[in-house]
N, C-alpha and C positions, 0 to 999 in steps of 0.2 A: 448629626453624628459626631462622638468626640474624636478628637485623635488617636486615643486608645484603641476605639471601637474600628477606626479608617485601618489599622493596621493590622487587628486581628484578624478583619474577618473580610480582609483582601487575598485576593485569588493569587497574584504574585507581587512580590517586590516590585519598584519599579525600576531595581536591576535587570529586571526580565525582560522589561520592554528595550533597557541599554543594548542586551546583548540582542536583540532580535533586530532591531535598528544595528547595529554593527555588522550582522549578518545583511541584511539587507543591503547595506552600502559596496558590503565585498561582492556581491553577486555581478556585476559586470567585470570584477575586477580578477577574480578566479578564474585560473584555465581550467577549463573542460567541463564537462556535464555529469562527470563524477562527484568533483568538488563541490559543486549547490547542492548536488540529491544528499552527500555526506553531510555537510551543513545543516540543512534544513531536515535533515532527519536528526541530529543530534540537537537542533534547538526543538524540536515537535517533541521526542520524547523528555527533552528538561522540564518543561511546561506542564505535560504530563505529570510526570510524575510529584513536581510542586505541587501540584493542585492535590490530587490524591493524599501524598502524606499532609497537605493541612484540611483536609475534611470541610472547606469553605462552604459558604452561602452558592447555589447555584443559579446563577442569573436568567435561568428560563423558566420557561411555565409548564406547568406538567405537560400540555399539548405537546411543548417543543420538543419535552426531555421523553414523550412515548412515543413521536414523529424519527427523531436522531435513531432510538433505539429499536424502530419497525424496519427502516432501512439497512440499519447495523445488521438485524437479524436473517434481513433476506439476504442481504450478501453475504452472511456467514454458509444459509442454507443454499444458495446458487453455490461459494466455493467448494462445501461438499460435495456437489456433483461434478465437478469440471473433472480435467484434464490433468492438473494441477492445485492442490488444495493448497500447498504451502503459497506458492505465488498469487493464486485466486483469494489467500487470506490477507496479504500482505496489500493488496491494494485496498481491501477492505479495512483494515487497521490504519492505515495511511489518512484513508480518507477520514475516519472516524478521527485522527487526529488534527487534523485540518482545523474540520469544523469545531475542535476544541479549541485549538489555537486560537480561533479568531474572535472566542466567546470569553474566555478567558484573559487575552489582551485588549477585548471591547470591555471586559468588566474592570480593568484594572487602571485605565486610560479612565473612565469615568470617574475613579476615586483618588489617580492620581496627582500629587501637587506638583511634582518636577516636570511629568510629562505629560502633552497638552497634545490637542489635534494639529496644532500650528508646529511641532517640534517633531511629529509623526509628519505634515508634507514637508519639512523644510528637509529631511532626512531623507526622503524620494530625490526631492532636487540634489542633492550632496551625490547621491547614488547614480545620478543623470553625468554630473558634472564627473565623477571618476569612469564613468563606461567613456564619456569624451575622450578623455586623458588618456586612455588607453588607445583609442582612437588614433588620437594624434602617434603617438607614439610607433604604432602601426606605420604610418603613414611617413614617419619619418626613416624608419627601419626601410621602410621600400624605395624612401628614397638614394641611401646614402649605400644602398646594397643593387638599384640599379634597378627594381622590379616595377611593373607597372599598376595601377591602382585596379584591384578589383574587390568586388564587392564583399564576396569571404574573407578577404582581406581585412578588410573597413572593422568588421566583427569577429578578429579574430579569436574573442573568449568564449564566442559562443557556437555549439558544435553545430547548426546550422543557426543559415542567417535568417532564417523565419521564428525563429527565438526568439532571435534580437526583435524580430516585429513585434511579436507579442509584448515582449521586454516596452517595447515604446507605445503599445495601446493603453498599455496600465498607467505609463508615467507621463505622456501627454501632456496632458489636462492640469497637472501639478507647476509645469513651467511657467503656464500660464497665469495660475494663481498664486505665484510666486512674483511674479511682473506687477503686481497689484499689492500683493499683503504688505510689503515692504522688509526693509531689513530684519531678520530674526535676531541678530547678534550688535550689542550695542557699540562695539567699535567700528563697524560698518556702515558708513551713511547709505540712507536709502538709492540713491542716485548710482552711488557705486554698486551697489546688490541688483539692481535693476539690469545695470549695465552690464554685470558680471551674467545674471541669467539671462539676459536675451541673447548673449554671446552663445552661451551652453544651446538655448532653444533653437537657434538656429542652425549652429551646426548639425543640430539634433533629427532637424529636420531634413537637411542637407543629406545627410546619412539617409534619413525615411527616400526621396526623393529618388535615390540610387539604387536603394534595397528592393523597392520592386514592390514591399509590402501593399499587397490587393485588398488583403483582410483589414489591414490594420488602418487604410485607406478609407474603404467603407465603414466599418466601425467608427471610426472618429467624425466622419462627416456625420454621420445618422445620431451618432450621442453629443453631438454640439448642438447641430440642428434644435434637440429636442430640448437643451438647454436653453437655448436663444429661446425659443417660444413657451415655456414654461415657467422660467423663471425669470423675467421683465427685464430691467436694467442689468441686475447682478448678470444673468446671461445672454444679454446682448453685448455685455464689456467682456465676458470670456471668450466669446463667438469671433471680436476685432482681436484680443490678443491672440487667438491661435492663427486667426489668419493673416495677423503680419511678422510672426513667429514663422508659418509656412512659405507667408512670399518671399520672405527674406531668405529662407533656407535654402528657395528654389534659386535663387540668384546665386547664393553660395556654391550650389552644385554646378551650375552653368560654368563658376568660373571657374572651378577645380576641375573640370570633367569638359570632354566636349559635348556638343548638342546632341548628337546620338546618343548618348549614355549617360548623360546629367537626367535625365528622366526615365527609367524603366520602362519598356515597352507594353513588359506584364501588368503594369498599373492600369490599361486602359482595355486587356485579354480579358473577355466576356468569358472563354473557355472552362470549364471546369477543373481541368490539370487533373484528370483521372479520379474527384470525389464522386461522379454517377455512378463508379467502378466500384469504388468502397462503401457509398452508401446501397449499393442491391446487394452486396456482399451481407451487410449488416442485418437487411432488411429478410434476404432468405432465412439468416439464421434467428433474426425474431420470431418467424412465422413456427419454424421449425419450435424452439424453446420457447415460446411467449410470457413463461409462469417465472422462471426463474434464472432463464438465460444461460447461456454457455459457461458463465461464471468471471468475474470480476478479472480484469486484465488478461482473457483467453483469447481477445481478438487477437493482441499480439502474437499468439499461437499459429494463425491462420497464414498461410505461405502466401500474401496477396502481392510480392512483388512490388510493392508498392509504399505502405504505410504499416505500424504497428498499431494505427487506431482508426475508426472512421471518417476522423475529421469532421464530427459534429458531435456536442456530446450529449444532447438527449438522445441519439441514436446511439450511444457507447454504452449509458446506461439502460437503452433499451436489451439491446442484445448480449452486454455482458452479465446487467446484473436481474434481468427480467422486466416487465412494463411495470408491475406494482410498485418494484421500486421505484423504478422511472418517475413514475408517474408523483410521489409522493417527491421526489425530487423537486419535479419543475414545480411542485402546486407550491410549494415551503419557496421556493426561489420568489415562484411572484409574488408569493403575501409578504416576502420581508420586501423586493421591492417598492411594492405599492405602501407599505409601510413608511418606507424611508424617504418617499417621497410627499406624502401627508407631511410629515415631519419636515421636510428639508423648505415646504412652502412655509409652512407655520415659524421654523425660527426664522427664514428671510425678509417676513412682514414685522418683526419682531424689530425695533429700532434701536435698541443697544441689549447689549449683554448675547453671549454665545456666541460662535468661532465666526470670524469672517465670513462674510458673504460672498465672495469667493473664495473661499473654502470648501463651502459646502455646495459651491456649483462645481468648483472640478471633482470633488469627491463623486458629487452623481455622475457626472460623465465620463469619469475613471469607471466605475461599476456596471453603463451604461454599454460604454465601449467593451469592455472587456467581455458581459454577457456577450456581445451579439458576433464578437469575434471567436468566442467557443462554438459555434455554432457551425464554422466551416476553416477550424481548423482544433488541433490539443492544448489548448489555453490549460485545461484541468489539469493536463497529463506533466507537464514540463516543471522542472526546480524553480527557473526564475520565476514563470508565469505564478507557481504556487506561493512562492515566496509574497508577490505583490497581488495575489487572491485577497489572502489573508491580511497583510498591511491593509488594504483598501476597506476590507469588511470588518475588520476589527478598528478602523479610524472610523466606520460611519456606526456601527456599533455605541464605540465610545460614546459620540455625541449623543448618542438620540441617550443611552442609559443615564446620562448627564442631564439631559433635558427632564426627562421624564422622573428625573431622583429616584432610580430604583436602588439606591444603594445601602440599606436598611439592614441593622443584624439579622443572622438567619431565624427564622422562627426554629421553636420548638416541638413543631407537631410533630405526629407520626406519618403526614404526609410529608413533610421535608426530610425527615433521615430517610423514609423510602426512596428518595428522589438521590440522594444521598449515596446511598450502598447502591440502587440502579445502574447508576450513571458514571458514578467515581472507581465502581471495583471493573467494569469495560473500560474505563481511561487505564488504568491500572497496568490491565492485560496487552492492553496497544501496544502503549508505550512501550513495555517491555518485549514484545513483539517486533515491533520496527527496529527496535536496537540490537537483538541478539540475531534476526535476520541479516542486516546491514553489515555485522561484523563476519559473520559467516559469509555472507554473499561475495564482502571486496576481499577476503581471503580466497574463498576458493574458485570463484567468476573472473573477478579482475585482475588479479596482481599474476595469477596464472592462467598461460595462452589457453585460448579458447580450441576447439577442437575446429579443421578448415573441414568447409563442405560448401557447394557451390549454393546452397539454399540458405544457407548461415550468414557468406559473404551477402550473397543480394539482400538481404536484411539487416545488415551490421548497423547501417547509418541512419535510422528510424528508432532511437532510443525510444524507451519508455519511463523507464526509472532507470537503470543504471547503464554504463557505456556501450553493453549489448544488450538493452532490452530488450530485444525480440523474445519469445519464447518460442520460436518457429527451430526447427531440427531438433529441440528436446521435450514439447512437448505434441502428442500428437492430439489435434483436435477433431471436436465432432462436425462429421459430416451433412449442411445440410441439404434435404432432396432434392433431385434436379441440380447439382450443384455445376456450374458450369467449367467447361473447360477452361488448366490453366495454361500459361505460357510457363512451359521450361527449361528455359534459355538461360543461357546466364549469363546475360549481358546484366550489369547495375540497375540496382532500382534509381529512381529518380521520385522526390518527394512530389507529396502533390505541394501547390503553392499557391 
């Protein structure tokens, strides 16, 4: 392909991936959970709309682009039935951006010459290394003002500290391949860069140690593991760096913390933390709607004292947006998995040419981890987790479209402009959906007091998207049978963990 051709019939600039890496980096470094949802709604409909006004080459296959669009539709047709259409749409748009996002910066990453997979992890690590800094800073704050070290503390940008977990399932694995790839910037000797991140990783870890994170615990152990044994050297060297990333970190905490508290007690709680509770909640109301579900973000609706989502999300997608969809969900998840991992053997037998070799092992076990920590907790639902969804699947995206050179001018058949006007006039409508929502919403939700009610309160701290996700006291949800008794107390909810 000429240079001419690279630039016409690219999906974005590769100022787009600047600013999304610049978004990226501020995510630890933002107060509150208003500022990422704003953020990362403002970069999802820029992208958006880029793509649409250049009428680009679409980098999927009709399967993919009539799969996106069967889902799109059942949760358009679940939002019509909910509780709430506007907010039942809005996650539906959201998501249909998402999965734009990450296809649109896999395709653009593939053709791009400034931006590389290695300039994509070195931009995690950048982003690791500022949530430290803020850390620190925390930490000094509580010193020189007299307070004692606690864990919300530790995370203070993040509106809970099981954010932060997720925030460290996604970014893990990058420290580690960072430990390895060597210096990205030429005035930095490797020795230094080494020694600058394993300072970050272990802090990092040090932090993990404290936090308690169970999810993000298991997740990482199961997606190294599977690393180690599947991919030979390359992830038997990722498997020693996290675990001396980890011992180190845990001595870190030892020395900062005493022994009762340099380790979470919750790291080794078998207990479920009231998910039984949410998932039969989940589970009545699939039985009840099976077809098309209560409608897209109505759990939030549901007064459960507890969470505004399952804390699983093929049970989120089962009962918000119905099983069909569900099901077209997970089926699309594991074929690109199992895709990406054909792929990620094939380039590491490969003896030169294409992204490091630990690269493409933490990239699997960023993707690895992260599935299997949506699973019992809102990895989907959260700004930062979404924020590094999509970094993560649009950096393994990139590679594999690179690999496989799909990067070719658009044809000209009548099946491409179909796929074309399909696909691009729904980008169209999102986009501009999530933006004219957004502005309405932080006008008239957040910047003005919310209305007090004791069902309101016990749900304030369970965001979903924006500072009071809940939809519980404005919207009333369906009932389903045998529903069981609730408690209406109004003591505070307490998340699960």
């Amino acid at each position: 392909m000429t240079v001419e051709q690279n630039i016409r019939y690219s999906w974005a600039p590769s100022i787009i991936w600047s600013l999304w890496l610049i978004g990226l980096a501020a995510v630890p470094v933002l107060g509150g959970f208003d500022s990422r949802r704003l953020l990362l709604t403002a970069l999802l409909s820029l992208i958006g709309l880029w793509a649409a006004i250049q009428r680009s080459r679409l980098p999927m296959g009709t399967a993919g682009v009539g799969a996106l669009l069967a889902i799109a539709a059942l949760g358009l047709l679940s939002a019509a039935r909910s509780a709430s259409f506007q907010w039942a749409s809005l996650e539906v748009a959201y998501t249909f951006m998402l999965a734009i996002a990450a296809i649109a910066l896999a395709h653009e990453l593939a053709r791009s010459s400034t931006i590389t997979p290695a300039s994509v992890a070195t931009a995690i690590t950048i982003s690791v290394a500022l949530c430290c800094f803020t850390v620190v800073i925390a930490i000094y704050a509580s010193l020189i003002s007299g307070m004692s070290f606690r864990a919300p503390l530790l995370t203070a940008n993040f509106a809970n500290i099981r954010f932060f977990n997720q925030y460290q399932t996604w970014t893990l694995p990058f420290l580690a391949a960072a430990l390895v790839t060597g210096s990205p910037f030429v005035a930095i000797r490797d020795s230094f860069w080494r020694a600058f991140v394993f300072t970050i990783a272990a802090f990092f870890w040090a932090l993990f140690w404290h936090s308690g994170g169970r999810g993000t615990e298991y997740a990482t152990v199961i997606a190294t593991t599977f690393v180690a044994i599947s991919f030979g050297a390359a992830g038997r060297r990722h498997a020693g760096q996290m675990l001396a990333c980890a011992t180190t970190g845990l001595v870190i905490s030892l020395a900062i913390y005493s022994p009762e508290s340099a380790t979470n007690a919750h790291m080794a709680d078998t207990d479920l933390n009231g998910r039984a509770y949410l998932w039969l909640i989940a589970w009545r109301h699939i039985v009840a709607a099976p077809w098309l579900g209560i409608g897209p973000m109505q759990y939030a609706a549901i007064d459960t004292g507890l969470a505004s989502h399952p804390h699983d999300a093929i049970l989120q997608w089962a009962v918000e947006w119905g099983v069909p969809a569900a099901v077209l969900f997970v089926a699309g998840i594991i074929y690109l998995i199992f895709a990406w991992l054909h792929l990620a053997r094939k380039i590491l037998k490969r003896q030169r040419g294409g992204p490091h070799p630990a690269l493409i092992v933490a990239t699997t076990a960023s993707l690895l981890a992260g599935g299997i920590h949506a699973l019992v907790s809102g990895v989907i639902d959260m700004p930062a987790s979404q924020f590094l969804l999509v970094t993560v699947t649009a950096l393994a995206g990139g590679i594999a479209f690179a690999h496989r050179r799909e990067i070719a001018p658009p044809d000209k058949t009548r099946l491409e402009r179909l796929k074309n006007v399909a696909l691009l006039g729904p980008m169209l409508l999102a986009s501009g959906y999530i933006s004219v929502f957004t502005v309405q919403d932080d006008y008239r939700r957040v910047r003005d007091p919310a209305p007090i009610n004791i069902v309101r309160l016990r749900n304030t701290y369970q965001p979903r998207y924006w500072s009071d996700g809940t939809l519980t006291g404005l919207v009333r949800p369906p009932a389903p049978p045998d529903k069981p008794r609730r408690d209406t107390s109004s003591r505070p909810a307490t998340a699960a963990k």
